[in-house]
C-alpha positions in Angstrom: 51.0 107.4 -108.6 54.2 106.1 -110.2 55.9 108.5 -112.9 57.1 106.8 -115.7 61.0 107.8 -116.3 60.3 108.2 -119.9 58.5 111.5 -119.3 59.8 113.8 -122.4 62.8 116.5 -121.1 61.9 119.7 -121.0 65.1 120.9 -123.4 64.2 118.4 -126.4 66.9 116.4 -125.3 69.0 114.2 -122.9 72.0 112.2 -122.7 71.7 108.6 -122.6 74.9 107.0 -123.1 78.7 108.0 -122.2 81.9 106.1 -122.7 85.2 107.4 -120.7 89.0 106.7 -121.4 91.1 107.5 -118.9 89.4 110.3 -116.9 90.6 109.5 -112.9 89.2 105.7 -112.5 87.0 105.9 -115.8 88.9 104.0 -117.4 87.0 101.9 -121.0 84.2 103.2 -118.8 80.2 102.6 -120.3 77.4 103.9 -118.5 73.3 104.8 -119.4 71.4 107.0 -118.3 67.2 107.2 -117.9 65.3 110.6 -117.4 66.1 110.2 -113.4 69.2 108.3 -112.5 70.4 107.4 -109.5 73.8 106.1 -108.7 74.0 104.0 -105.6 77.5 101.9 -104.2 80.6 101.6 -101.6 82.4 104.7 -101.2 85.0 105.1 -103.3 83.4 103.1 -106.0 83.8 106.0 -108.6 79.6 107.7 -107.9 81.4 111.3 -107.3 83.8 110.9 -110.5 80.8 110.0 -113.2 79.4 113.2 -111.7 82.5 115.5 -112.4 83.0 114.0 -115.8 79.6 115.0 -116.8 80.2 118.4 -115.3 83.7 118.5 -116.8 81.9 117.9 -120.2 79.4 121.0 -119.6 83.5 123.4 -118.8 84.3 121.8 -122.2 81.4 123.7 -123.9 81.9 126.8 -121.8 85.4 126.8 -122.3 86.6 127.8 -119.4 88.5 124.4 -118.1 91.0 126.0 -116.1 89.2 127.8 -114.2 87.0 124.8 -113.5 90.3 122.9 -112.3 90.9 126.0 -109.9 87.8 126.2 -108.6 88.1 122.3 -107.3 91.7 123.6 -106.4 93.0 120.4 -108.5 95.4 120.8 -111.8 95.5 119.3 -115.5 97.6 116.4 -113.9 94.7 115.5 -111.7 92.3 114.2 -114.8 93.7 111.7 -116.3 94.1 108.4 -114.8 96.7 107.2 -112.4 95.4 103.9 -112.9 97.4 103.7 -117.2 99.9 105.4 -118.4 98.1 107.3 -120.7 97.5 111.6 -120.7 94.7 111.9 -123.4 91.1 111.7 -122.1 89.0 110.3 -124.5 85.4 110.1 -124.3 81.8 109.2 -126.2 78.8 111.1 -125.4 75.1 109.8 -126.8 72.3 112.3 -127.4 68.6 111.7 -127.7 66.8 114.8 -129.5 63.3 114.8 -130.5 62.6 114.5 -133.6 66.1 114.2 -134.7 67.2 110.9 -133.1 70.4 110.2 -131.5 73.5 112.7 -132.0 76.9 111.4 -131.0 80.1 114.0 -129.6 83.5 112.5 -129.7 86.8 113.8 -128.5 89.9 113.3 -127.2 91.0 116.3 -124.5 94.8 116.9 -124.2 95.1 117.9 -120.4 98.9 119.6 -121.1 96.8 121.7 -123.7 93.6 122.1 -121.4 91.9 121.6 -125.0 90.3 119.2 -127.2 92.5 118.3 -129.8 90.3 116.1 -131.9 86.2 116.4 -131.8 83.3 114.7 -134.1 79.7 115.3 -133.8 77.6 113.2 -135.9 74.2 111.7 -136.4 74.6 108.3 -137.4 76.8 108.2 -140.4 76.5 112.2 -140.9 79.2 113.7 -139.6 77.7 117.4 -138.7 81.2 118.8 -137.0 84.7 117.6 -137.2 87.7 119.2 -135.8 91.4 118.2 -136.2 94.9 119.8 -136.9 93.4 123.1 -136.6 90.6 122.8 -139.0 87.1 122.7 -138.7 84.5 121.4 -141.2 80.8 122.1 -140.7 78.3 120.4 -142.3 75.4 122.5 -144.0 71.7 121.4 -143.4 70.0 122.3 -147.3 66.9 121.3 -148.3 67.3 117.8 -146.7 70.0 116.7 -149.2 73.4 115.6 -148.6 74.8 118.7 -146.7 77.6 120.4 -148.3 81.0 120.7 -146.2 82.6 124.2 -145.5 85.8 124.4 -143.7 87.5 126.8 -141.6 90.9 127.3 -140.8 91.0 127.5 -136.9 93.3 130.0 -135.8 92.2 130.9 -132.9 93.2 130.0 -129.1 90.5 128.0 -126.6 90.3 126.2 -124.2 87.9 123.0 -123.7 85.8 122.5 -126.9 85.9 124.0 -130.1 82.3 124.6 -129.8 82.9 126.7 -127.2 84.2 129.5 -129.7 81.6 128.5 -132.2 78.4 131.2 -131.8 74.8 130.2 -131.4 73.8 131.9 -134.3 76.5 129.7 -136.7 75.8 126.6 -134.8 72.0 127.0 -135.5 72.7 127.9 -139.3 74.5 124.7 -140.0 72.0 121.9 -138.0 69.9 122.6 -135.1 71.7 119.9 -133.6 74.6 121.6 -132.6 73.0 124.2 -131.3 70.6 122.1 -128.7 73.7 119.8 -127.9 75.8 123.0 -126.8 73.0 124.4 -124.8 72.5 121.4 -123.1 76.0 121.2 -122.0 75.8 124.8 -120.7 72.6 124.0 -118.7 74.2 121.1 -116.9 74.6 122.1 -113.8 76.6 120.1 -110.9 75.5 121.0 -107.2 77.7 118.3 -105.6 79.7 120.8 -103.2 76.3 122.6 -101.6 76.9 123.5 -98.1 74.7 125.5 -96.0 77.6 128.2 -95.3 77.9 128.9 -99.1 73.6 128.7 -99.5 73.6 131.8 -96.7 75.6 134.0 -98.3 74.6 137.4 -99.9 75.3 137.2 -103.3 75.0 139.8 -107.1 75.5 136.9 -109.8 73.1 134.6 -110.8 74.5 134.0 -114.3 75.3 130.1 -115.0 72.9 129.1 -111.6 73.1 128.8 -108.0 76.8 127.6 -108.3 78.7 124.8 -107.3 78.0 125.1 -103.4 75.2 127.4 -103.8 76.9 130.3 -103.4 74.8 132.5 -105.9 71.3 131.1 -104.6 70.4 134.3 -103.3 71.4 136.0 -106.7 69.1 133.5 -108.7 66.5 133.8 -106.8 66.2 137.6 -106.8 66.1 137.0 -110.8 63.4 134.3 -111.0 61.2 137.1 -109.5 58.1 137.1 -107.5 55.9 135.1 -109.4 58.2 132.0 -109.8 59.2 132.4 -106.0 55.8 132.3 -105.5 55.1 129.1 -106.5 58.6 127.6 -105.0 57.1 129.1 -101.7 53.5 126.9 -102.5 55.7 123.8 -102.8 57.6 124.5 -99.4 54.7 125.5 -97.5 53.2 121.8 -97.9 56.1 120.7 -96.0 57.2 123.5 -94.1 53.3 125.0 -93.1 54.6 127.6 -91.2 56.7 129.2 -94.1 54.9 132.5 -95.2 57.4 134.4 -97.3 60.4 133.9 -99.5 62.0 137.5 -99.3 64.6 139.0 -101.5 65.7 142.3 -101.3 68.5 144.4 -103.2 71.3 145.9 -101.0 73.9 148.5 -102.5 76.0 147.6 -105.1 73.6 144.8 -106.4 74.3 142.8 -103.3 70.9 140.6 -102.7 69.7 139.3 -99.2 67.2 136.4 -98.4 65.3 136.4 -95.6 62.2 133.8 -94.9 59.2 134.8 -93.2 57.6 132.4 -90.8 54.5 132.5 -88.9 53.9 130.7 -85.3 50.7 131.6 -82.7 49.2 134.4 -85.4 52.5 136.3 -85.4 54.8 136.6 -88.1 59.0 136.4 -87.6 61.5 137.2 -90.5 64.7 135.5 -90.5 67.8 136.3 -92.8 69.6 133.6 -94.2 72.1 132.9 -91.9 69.3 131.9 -89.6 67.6 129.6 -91.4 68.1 125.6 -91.2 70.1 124.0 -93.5 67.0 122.0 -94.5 65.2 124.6 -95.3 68.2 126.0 -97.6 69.1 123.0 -99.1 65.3 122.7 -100.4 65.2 126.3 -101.4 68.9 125.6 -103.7 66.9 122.8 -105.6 64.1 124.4 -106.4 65.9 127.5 -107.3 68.1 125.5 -109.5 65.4 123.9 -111.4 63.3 126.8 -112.2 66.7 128.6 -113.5 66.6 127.2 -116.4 65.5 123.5 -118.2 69.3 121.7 -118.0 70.6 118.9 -116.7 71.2 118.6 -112.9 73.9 116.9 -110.6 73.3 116.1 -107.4 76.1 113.9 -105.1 74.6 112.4 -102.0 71.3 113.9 -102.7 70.2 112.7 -98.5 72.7 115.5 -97.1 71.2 117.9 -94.8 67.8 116.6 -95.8 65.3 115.7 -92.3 64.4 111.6 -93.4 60.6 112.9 -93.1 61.5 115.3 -96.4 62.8 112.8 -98.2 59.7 111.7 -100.0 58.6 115.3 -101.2 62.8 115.5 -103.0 62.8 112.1 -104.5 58.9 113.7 -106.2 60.2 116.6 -106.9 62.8 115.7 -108.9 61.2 112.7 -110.6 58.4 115.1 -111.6 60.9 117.5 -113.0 61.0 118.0 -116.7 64.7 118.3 -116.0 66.5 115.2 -116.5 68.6 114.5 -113.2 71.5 112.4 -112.3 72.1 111.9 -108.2 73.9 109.6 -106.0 73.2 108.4 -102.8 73.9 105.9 -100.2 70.7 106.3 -98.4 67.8 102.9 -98.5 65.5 105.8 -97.6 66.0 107.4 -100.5 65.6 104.3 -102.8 62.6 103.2 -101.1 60.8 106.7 -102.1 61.7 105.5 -105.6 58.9 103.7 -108.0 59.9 100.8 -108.9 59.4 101.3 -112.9 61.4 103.9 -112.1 64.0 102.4 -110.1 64.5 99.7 -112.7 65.4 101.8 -115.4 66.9 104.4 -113.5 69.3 102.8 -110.0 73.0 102.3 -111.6 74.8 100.4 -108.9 79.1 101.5 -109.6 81.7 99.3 -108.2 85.5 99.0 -109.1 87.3 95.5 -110.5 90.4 93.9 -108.7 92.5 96.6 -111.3 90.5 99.8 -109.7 88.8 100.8 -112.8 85.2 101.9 -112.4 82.6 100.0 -113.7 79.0 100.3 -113.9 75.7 98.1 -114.3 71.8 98.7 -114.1 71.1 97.5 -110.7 67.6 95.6 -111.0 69.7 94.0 -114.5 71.0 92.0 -112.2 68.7 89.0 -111.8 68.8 88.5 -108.0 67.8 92.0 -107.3 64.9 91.9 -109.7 64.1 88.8 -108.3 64.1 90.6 -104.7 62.3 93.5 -106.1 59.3 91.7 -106.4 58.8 91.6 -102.3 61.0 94.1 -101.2 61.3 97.8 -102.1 64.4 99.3 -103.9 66.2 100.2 -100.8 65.5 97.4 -99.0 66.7 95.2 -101.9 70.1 97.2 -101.6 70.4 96.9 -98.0 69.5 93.2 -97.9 72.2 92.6 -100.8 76.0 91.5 -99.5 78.2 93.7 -101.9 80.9 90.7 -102.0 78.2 88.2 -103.2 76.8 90.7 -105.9 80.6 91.0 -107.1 80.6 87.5 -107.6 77.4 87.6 -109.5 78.4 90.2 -111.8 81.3 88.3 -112.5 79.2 85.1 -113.7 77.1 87.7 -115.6 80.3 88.5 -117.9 80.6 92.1 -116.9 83.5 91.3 -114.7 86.0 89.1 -115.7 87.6 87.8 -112.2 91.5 88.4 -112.7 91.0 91.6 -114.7 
């Protein structure tokens, strides 16, 4: 049955709409976002970098930016573009929240200062935050009547976003809007580096998720607990029938251990992680992931390490997800497991103009792959489609100018 992409987020809330200036090749960068998004074009084209500017706004809130830039082993010089000669990264970020509307976060981020140096959160014309030349006004939500201002003095050193240093508790007293747009961006998670070495390893944290490459899957699932395993192990077990347990076990130290139990001719086999397939792994990451918590979720190249016969029961999965997620992919397979209600509001195809900036455009917008998407399924569309020919058409659409 097709799932509609308008299916309410789990959180309350999502984020619909981001403008970039200057971050690598986002550069006057606009892009939308549905419930499930998918981000499909060449290599190179800028999928990866839309993904690490939306996890780069999640370091913001958790202010913790440089170690996020060591972690990727790049350094303050590597954000901003090499394309202009400007250093400030400025950037718009849209918010749908129920029953509140849309909320809007502004900022400029000075890489030399690895902070923000100007932010705005507002709700149309109702500014709620504001933050410049070290001071911050707050806005207070009374009675539903023009909210009074109160200003601090901000003398304290951070990195990333002021909100970062600002408590849930205060957040929550001055407009609940603050408070779900900073946990949102701390449950946005980006799992664009998993690799099955990382997924095998024994691991004691499980605080912020299963981690960048899945390093702390282990960890997070020993935390979700029985129950919640439970149930991942009912979804694998309609792919993976001979799957009988998900085991984890507490070593010394707080070091945890998976091991799978698997059952073939009546007789039951346990295997510890390093034995398992990468398949198998790479499932047992997602749905660890998404029970973790009710964030936002990044995947890049969503196909990799996959079996083509599974790829059905992922693209489901996350669909059906309350989560709302963002992947990438250059697989037709993939697309054709998408609905096409979905697909339509959901496939983003990214390309780059003749001056390498990355540009974006809702693929089935374009009115020869609608037209196609009447007879042909998503991924078919995409792999029928010559990529110089759909240049040219975006050009006559206006979203391209030809000399640019």
């Amino acid at each position: 049955m097709p799932v509609s992409n308008c299916v309410e987020v789990g959180s309350g809330i999502q984020l619909t709409k981001l403008h970039v200036e200057n971050f690598k090749s986002l550069v006057n960068f606009d892009i939308s976002f549905s419930k499930f998004s998918c981000l499909i074009g060449l290599n190179g084209s800028g999928k990866t970098t839309v993904l690490q500017f939306i996890d780069f706004l999640s370091q913001l809130s958790k202010g913790d930016t440089l170690d996020w830039l060591k972690t990727r082993q790049w350094s303050s010089s590597d954000l901003h573009s090499k394309l202009t000669s400007q250093r400030l990264i400025k950037f718009s970020a849209t918010f749908l929240l129920d029953e509140i509307g849309q909320v809007i976060w502004e900022a400029t981020f000075n890489p030399d200062l690895s902070r923000c140096t100007y932010e705005r959160i507002s709700i149309d014309k109702l500014i709620l935050m504001l933050a410049e030349e070290k001071k911050l006004s707050l806005h207070k939500n009374v009675d539903n009547s023009v909210p009074p201002i109160q200003n601090y003095p901000i003398i304290f050193d951070y990195q990333g976003s002021v909100i970062s240093q600002l408590g849930h508790d205060l957040l929550g007293n001055f407009h609940p809007a603050l408070l779900k747009v900073k946990e949102f961006l701390l449950k946005t998670h980006s799992l664009e580096l998993l690799s099955p070495a990382f997924l095998r390893r024994r691991s004691r944290n499980s605080e912020g998720g299963i981690g960048y490459g899945g390093e702390q899957m282990t960890a997070v699932l020993y935390g979700l607990g029985r129950s919640k395993r439970n149930e991942i192990l009912a979804k694998l077990k309609t792919v993976y029938p001979y799957l009988q347990e998900i085991d984890v076990s507490q070593l010394q130290a707080g070091w945890k251990k998976l091991s799978v139990v698997e059952e073939y001719s009546s007789k039951k086999y346990s295997f510890e992680s390093k034995h398992v397939n990468d398949g198998l792994l790479r499932l047992l990451a997602v749905f660890a992931q998404l029970k973790y918590d009710d964030g936002f979720v990044l995947f890049d190249e969503i196909e990799n390490g996959i079996n083509p016969e599974l790829i059905e029961f992922v693209i489901d999965l996350l669909v059906e997800s309350p989560h709302q997620v963002l992947a990438s992919t250059h697989s037709p397979i993939v697309l054709n497991y998408i609905e096409d209600n979905v697909a339509i509001e959901g496939l983003i195809y990214i390309y780059k103009g003749q001056n390498g900036f990355t540009r974006s455009i809702p693929f089935f917008s374009i009115p020869s792959m609608n037209e196609k998407l009447s007879v042909m399924g998503p991924g078919d569309v995409y792999q029928d489609t010559s990529l110089v020919e759909l240049q040219e058409e975006i050009i006559s659409l206006g979203y391209l100018e030809p000399h640019q």
